[in-house]
TORPABA-652440 format. One line per 2 residues: number of its first residue (from 0); their letters; for each residue x, y, z of C-alpha. Coordinates in nm, 4 decimals, padded with zeros to 6 digits. Last residue first. Example, Ala and Ser with C-alpha at 12.3 -4.5 7.8 and 13.67 -1.06 7.14 Angstrom:
REM TORPABA-652440
1 = sa = 01.3670 -00.1060 00.7140; 01.2300 -00.4500 00.7800
This chain:
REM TORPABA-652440
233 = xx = 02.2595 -01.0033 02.4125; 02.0439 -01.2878 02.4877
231 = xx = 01.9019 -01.3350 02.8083; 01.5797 -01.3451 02.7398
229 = xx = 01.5901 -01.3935 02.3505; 01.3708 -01.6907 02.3454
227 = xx = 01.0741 -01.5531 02.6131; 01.0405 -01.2758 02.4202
225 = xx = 00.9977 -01.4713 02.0724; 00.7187 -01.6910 02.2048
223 = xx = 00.5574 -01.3582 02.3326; 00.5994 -01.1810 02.0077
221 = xx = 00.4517 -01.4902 01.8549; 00.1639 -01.5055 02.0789
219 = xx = 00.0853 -01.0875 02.0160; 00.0973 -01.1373 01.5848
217 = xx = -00.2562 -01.0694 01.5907; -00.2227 -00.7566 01.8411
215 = xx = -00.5220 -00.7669 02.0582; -00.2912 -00.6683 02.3440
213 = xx = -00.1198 -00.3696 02.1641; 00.0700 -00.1842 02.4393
211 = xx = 00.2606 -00.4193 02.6009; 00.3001 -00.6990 02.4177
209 = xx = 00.4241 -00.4778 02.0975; 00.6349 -00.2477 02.3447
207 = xx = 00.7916 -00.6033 02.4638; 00.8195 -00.7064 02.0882
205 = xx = 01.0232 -00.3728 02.0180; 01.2368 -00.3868 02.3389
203 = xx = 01.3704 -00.7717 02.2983; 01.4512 -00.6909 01.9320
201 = xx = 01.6633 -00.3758 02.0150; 01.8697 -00.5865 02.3174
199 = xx = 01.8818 -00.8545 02.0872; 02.0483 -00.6673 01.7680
197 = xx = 02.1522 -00.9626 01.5557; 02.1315 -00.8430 01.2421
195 = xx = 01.8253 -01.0428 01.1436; 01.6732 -01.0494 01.4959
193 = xx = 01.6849 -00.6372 01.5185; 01.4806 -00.7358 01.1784
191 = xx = 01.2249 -00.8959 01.3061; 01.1709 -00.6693 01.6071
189 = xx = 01.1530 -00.4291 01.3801; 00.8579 -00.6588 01.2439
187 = xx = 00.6708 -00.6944 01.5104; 00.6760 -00.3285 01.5897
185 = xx = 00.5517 -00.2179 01.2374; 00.2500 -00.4719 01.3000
183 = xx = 00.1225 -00.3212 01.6204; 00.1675 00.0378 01.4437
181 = xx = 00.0164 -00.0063 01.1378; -00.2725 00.2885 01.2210
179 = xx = -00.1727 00.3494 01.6257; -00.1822 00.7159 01.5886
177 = xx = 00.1599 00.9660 01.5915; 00.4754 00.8116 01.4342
175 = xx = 00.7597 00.6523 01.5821; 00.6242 00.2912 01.5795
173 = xx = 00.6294 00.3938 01.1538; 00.9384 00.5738 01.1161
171 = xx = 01.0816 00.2556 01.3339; 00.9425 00.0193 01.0083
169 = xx = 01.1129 00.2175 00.7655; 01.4903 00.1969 00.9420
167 = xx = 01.4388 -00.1203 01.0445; 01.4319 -00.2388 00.6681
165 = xx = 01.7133 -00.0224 00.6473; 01.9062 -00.2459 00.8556
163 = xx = 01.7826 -00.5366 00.7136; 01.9041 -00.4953 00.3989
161 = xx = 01.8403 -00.8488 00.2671; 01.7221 -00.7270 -00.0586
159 = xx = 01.3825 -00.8745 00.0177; 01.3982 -00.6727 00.3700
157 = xx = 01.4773 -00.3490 00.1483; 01.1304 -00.3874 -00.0533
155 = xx = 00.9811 -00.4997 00.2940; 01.0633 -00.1869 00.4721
153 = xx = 00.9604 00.0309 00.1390; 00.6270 -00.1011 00.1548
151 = xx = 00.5690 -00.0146 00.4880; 00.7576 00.3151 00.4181
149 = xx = 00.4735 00.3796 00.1774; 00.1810 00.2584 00.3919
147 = xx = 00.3183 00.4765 00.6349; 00.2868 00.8194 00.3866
145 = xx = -00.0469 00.6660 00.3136; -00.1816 00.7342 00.6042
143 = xx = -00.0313 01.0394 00.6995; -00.0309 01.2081 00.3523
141 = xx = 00.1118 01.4978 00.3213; 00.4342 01.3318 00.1527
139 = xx = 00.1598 01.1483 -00.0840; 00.3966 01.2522 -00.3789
137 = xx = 00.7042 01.2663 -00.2328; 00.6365 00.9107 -00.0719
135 = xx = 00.5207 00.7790 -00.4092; 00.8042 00.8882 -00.5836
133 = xx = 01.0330 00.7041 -00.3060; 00.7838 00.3944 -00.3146
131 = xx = 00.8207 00.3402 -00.7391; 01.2255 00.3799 -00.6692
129 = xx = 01.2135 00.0871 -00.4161; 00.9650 -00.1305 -00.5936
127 = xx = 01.2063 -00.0875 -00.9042; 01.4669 -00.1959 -00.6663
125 = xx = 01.2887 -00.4716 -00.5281; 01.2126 -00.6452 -00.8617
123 = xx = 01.0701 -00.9695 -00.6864; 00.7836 -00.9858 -00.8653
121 = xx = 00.5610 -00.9086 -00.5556; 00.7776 -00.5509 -00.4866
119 = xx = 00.7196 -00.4981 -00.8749; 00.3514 -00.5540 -00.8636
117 = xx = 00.3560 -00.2851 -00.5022; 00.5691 -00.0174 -00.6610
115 = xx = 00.3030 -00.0490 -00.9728; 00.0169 -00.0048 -00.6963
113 = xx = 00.1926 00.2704 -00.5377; 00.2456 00.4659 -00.8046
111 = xx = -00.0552 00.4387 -00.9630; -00.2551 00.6331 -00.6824
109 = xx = -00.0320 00.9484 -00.7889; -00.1348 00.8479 -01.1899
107 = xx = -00.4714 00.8398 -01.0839; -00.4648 01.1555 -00.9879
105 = xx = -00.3915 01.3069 -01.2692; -00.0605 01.4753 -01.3457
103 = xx = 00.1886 01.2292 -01.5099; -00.1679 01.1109 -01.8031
101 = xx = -00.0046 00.9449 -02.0956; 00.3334 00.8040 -01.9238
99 = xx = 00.1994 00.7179 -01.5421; -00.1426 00.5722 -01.6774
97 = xx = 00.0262 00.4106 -01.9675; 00.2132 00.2211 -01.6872
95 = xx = -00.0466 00.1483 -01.4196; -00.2019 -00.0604 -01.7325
93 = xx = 00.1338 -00.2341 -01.8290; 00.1969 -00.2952 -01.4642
91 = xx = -00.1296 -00.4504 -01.4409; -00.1233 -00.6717 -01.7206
89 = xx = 00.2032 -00.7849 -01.6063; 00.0960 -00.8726 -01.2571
87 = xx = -00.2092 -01.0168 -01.3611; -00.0507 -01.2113 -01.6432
85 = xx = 00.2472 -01.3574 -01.3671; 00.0051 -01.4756 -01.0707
83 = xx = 00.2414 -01.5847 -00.8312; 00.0139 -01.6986 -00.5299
81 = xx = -00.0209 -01.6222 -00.1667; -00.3015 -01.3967 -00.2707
79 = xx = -00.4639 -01.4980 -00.5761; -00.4034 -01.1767 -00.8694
77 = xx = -00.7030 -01.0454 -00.9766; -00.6936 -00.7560 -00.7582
75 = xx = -00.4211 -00.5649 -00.9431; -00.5706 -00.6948 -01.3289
73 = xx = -00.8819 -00.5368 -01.2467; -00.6487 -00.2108 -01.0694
71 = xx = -00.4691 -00.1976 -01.3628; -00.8500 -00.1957 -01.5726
69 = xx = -00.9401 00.0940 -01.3076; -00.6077 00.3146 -01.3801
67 = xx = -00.7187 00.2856 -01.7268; -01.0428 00.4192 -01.6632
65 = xx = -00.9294 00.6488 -01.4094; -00.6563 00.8310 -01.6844
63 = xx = -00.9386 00.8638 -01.9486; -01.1616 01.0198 -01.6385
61 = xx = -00.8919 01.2146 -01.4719; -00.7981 01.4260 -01.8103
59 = xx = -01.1453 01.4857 -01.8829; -01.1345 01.6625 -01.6008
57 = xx = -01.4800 01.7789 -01.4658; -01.6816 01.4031 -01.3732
55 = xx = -01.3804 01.3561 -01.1398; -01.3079 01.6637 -00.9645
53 = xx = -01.7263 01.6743 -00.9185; -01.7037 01.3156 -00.7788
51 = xx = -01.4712 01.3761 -00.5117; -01.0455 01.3373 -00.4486
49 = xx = -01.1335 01.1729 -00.1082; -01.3095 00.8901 -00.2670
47 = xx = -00.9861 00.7899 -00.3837; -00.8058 00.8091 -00.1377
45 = xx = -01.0208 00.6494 00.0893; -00.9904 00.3419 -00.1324
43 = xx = -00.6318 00.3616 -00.1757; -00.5254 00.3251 00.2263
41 = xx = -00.6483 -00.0447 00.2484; -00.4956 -00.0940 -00.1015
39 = xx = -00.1697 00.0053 -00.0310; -00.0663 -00.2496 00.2343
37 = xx = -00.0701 -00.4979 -00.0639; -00.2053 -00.8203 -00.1663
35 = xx = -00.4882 -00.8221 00.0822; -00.4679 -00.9881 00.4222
33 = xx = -00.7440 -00.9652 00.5560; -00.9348 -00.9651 00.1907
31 = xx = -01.2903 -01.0141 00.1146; -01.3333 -00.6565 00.2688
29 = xx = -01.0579 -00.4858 00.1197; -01.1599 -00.6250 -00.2005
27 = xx = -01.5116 -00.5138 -00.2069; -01.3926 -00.1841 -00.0981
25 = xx = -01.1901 -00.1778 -00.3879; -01.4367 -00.3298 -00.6388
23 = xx = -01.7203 -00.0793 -00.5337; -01.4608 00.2120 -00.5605
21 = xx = -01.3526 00.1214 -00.8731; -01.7899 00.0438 -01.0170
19 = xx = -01.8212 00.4370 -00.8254; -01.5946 00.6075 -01.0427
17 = xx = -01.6526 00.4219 -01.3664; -02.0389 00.5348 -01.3685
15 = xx = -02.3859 00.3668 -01.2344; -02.6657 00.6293 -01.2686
13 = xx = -02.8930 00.8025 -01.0020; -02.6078 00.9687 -00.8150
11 = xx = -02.4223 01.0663 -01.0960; -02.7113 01.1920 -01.2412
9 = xx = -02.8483 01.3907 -00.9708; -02.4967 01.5485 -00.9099
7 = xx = -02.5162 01.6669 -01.2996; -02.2727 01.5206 -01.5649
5 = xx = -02.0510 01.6566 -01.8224; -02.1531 01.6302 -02.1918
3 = xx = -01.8393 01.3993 -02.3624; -01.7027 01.6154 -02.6490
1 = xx = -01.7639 01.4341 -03.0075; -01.4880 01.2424 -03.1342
């Protein structure tokens, strides 16, 4: 196979490439999308821009694991939201796969992670999800953003196993951490899952920090429903 020639800046700003067509499709997605199929995907597209066009173009390496990162991701976005979409899923498992076993230290396969983590959280296989986050975590463990779009996904992973408990766990790592990225949402759903075990008094102060400091929250009526049911509960 002859050796690919690598690109100038001007070209790769004059001509249409791999790079920018995954980054067009994620931002696309994100934008179509207010409530996309995973938390991850909000966080992936800065990523991903983050790690440069000259890093790209110069690593041969990046650009076989990218393009089939990029058909995963195809398959990742394909899926209908609210809907089981088995052949995306598995299609993009198999691609986030090969990426993770042919190519362990590119870039893509880091951004894999998360993705896979998320198919197997939406197939129901919360353990795999589980094990998919933790590598994830280590991985992006300097990270801010994505480090709480991890233990987002990890919250609900252990929620679907009915580990509530932990659940909380994730989601106070969150309400405990500096910024308000996730934050409004994290403290609806500790509240959540202080309901699930029963834990008014820890319920009644996470929506009450919700209402109080997030007014434009989206879940803010519910919180206020749910406030008003558990006074004097506990």
């Amino acid at each position: 196979m002859a050796k690919k020639k690598r690109l100038t800046r001007k070209q790769l700003l004059k001509e249409p490439d791999e790079f920018l067509t995954f980054s067009a499709k994620a931002i696309q997605f994100a934008a179509e999308h207010r409530r996309p199929v995973s938390y991850a995907l909000m966080a992936l597209v800065a990523v991903v821009l983050a790690v440069g066009l000259f890093h790209y173009f110069s690593n041969l390496s990046e650009r076989r694991a990218y393009a089939v990162f990029d058909q995963g991701l195809d398959h990742y976005v394909g899926q209908t939201p609210g809907e089981k979409s088995p052949h995306f899923q598995e299609s993009a498992k198999e691609r986030f796969t090969e990426v993770l076993s042919k190519y362990p230290s590119t870039r893509a396969a880091e951004l894999s992670l998360a993705l896979y983590a998320d198919v197997s959280y939406a197939e129901g296989a919360y353990d795999k999800a589980i094990e998919l986050y933790q590598r994830a975590l280590e991985v992006f463990s300097q990270d801010d953003t994505l480090q709480r779009l991890i233990w987002n996904g990890l919250a609900y992973a252990y929620e679907g196993k009915k580990d509530y408990t932990t659940a909380a766990q994730y989601f106070k790592k969150i309400t405990g951490s500096e910024g308000a990225f996730l934050k409004a949402e994290a403290y609806f759903n500790l509240g959540r899952m202080y309901e699930a075990i029963n834990n008014h008094e820890g319920a009644r102060k996470a929506y009450n920090d919700l209402v109080r400091d997030y007014p434009g929250a989206a879940n803010l009526r519910i919180a206020k429903e749910k406030l008003g049911r558990l006074k004097g509960q506990g």
